[in-house]
N, C-alpha and C positions, 0 to 999 in steps of 0.2 A: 625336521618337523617343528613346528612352530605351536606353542603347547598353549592351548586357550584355558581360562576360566571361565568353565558354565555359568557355575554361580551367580559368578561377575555380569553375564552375559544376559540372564535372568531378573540381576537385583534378588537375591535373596540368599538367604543365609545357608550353611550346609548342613545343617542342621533341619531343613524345610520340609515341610510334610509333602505327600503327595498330593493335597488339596493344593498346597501354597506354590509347588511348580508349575500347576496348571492354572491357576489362578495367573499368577505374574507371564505364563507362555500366550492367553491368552490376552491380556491385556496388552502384552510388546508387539505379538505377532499379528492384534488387527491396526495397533499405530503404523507400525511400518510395513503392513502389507499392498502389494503393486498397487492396487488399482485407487488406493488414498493417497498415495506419492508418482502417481506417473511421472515416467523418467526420470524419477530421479535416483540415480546408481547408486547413491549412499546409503538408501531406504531399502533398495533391492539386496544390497548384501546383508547388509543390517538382518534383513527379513529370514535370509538363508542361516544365517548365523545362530536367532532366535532358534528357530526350528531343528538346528541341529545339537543346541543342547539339550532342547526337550526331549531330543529323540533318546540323548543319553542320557540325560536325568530322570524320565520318566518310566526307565527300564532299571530296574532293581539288579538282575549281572552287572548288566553295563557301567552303571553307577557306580558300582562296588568296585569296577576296576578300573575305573575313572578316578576315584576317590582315592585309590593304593600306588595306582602307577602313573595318572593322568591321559594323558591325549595319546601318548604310546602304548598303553596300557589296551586301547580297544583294539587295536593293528592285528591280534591274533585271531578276533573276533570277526575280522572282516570290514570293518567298518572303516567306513571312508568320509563321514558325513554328505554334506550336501555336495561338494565340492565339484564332485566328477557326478553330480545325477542329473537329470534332465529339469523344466523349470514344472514341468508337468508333473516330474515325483513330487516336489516339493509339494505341488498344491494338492496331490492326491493326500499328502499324509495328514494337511492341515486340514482335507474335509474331513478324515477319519478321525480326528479326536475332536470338531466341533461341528461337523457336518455340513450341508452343500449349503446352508442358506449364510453361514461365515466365510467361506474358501470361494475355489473355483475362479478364478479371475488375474487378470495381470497378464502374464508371460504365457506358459503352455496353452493357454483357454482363457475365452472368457466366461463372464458370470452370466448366466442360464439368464437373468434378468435385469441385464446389464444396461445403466440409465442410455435413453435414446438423448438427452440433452445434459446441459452442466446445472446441479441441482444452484452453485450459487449463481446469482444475479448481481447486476452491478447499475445504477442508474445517479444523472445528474441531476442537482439541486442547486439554483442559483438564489444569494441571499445579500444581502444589504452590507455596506461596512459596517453602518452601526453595528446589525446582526452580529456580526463576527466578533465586535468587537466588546459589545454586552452578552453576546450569545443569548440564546431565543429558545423558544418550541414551537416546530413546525409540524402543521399535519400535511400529511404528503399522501395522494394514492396514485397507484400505481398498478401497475400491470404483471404477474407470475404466470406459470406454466403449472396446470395439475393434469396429469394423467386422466384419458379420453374413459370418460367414463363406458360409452360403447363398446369399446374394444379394449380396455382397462390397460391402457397403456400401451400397447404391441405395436399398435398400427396396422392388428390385421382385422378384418371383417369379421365381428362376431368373436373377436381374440382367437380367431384358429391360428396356431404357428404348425409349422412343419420342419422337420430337418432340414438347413439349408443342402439343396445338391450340390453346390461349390466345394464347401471343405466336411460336407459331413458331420456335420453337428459340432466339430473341434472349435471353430472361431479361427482360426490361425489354417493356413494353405502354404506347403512345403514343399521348395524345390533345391535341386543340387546343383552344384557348378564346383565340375570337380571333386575333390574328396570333402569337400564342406557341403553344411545344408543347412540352408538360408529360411526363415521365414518370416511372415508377414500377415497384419491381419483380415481374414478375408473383404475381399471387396466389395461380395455380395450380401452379409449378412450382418459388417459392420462388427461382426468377434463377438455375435451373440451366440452364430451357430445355430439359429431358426432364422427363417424367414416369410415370410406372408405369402400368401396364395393369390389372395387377395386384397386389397387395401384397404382402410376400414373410410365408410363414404362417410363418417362425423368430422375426422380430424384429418383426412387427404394419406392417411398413411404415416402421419407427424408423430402418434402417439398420445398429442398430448391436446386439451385447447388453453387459452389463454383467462384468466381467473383477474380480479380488480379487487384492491384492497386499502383502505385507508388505517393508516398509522398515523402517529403521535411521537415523534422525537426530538429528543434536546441537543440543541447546537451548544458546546460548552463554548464558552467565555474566550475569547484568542484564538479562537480557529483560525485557520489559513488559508489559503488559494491552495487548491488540488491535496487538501484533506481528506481521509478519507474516513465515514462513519461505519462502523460494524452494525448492525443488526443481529442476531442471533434466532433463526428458524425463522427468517420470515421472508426467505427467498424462496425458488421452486421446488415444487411437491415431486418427489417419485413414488412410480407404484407400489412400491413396499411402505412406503408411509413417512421414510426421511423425507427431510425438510432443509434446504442448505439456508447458506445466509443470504442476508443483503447490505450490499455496500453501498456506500452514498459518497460518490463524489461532489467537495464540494468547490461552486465555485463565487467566490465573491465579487460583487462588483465595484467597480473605482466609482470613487468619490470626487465631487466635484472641488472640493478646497480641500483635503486631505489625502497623503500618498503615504502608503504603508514601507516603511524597510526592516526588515526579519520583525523585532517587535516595536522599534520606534515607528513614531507617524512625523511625517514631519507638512510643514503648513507656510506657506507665504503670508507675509504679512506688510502691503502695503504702507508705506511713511510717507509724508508728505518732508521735503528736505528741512523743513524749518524745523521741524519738530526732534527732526533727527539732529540737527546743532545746537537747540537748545535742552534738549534730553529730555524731553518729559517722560511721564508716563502717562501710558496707553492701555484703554481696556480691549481683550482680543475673546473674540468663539472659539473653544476650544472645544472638542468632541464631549466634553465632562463638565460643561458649562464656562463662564465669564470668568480671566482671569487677567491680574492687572503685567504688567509687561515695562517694565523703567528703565529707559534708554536711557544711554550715557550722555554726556557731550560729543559730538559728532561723532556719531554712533553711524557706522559704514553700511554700503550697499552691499546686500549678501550676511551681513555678519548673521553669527547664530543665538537664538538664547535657548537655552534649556532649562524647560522643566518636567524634574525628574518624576519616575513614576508617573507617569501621565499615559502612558503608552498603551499597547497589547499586553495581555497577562499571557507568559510564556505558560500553552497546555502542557507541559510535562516538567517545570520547575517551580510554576506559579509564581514567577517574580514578573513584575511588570517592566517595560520598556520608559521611553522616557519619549513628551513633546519637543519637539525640534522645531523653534518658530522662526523663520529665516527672512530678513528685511529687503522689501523692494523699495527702495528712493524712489521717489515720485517728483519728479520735477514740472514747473508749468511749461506747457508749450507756446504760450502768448505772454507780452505782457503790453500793460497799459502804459501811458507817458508817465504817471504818478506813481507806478511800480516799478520803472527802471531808472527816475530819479532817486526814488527810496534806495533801491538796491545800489547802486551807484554811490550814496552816501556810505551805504555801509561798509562797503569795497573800501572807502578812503578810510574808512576809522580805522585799518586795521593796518593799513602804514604800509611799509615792507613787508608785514606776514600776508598781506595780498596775493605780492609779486615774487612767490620764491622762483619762478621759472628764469627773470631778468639774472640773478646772480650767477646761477649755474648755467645759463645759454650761454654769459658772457663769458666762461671756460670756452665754452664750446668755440664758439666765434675765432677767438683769438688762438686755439687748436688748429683749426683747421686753416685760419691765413696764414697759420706756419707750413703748411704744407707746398702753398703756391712759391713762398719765397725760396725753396730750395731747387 
């Protein structure tokens, strides 16, 4: 046997009152209770686990021989924990110490008033580079789901429910194949275990209508492409009066002279070739205003210049990226008799640094008449 700490299991000390187990039983066993973790396994033992040191720390024997001999210690007693009970004990015991409007839901049954839709919401928001890249406040409305006032949520006529006939009120319909038994949630009642007689004629039987709401919120500063914004309670209403969230995806749009990568921007910048041999500088648009740009002497097609911090502020280091301004040579595509005498002249001033192709062809040349003579 494998010997647990409640305690541990609990967070709290052994020393803990009977207030402070049930304080911390309740708090762990609505975080990782099924129906706030759907499938996910980790949450569902978690959950069993919870509830099975309440069972023994909340009991003054059991405790006392939990505390003298540990996990071996209940064996005489009977107890098995959760282990070997069904998923339906579990939840029977968590109504009994919090009652049906906390338990009741997940695995054996579902919750008596169990959401007919997902209370969070999720919608797009498309915004400017700049936006992203100053970050902004946008008002946005939008569209949620609140419970049919008609029918207060059910979707039935007048809110009448009745025991579904399918599984009989359980939510879950059980059959065997062979010495196993299999279930699943019913089909007709969706694991409410009611269902409508009738449909309610406000909302189609949907439960719910559709509600319009404007808000107010801040794009921070370095957002990103497929960001996503939290909202807190401002997604859809259920009939008990929770309120989920809302997400905002977001999406930015490209810019016409600026491309984003992780937080650098980087940017073409036009040269005219002259400019680029005799190195001047250059004033350039950069996202954060005019900045001056000092080419070398033949300063190359392609080359980069960087300047730093210039970029996207990283949302979760707050350091900034840096501008990447990258040279396009621009050459004429005509020229006039009087600019290709000029050019022509200058071709000669430069002597042999003209023509470095004539000295290294004439390897070449004389390479390859070696080949014919053999």
């Amino acid at each position: 046997m494998v010997d647990i700490d409640y305690y541990e299991v609990l967070q709290i000390d052994r020393e803990a009152s009977f207030e402070e187990i049930k304080r911390a039983y309740r708090k762990l066993a609505l975080k990782y209770h099924p129906d706030r973790n759907p499938g996910d396994k980790e949450a569902e033992e978690r959950f069993k686990l919870i509830n099975e040191a309440y069972q023994v720390l909340s009991d003054e024997n059991k405790r006392a021989l939990y505390d003298r001999y540990g996990k071996a210690g209940l064996e005489g007693e009977n107890f098995q924990g959760f282990s070997h009970s069904s998923y339906e004990d579990i939840m029977d015991f968590f109504e009994s110490v919090f009652g049906e409007a906390f338990g009741g839901g997940g695995f054996g049954r579902q919750r008596k008033n169990q959401e007919k839709y997902p209370l969070d919401l999720s919608i797009d928001l498309s915004i400017t580079f700049a936006e992203a890249l100053f970050g902004t406040k946008k008002e946005i409305e939008y569209e949620y789901k609140a419970p049919c006032q008609a029918c207060k949520g059910t979707g039935a006529k007048d809110g009448r429910l009745s025991i579904c006939p399918e599984c009989h009120g359980r939510g879950q319909i059980y059959y065997r194949q062979g010495f196993m038994t299999f279930s699943q949630t019913c089909p007709r009642c969706g694991g409410s275990g009611e269902s409508a007689q009738q449909k309610c004629g406000e909302c189609g039987g949907s439960g719910y209508t559709l509600q319009k709401e404007k808000i107010t919120i801040e794009i921070p500063e370095g957002i990103d492409n497929e960001n996503r914004i939290r909202v807190q309670a401002k997604g859809n209403l259920s009939p008990s009066g929770l309120r989920g969230d809302l997400y905002i995806t977001i999406h930015v749009q490209e810019d016409e002279h600026f491309v984003r990568y992780n937080d650098d921007i980087y940017m073409e910048v036009p040269v005219f070739f002259t400019k680029a041999l005799l190195g001047e500088s250059i004033t350039i648009p950069t996202p954060r205003g005019e900045r001056e740009l000092k080419l070398h002497v033949g300063t190359k097609d392609k080359e980069q210049f960087v300047f730093k911090g210039e970029g996207f502020r990283n949302i979760h280091t707050g350091r900034r990226g840096n501008l990447i301004a990258q040279i396009k040579l621009i050459f004429p595509k005509k020229l006039n008799d009087e600019q290709r005498e000029l050019l022509l002249k200058l071709q000669e001033s430069f002597g042999v640094e003209s023509t470095p192709h004539e000295e290294k062809f004439t390897s070449i040349f004389e390479k390859v008449k070696s080949w014919f003579k053999k």
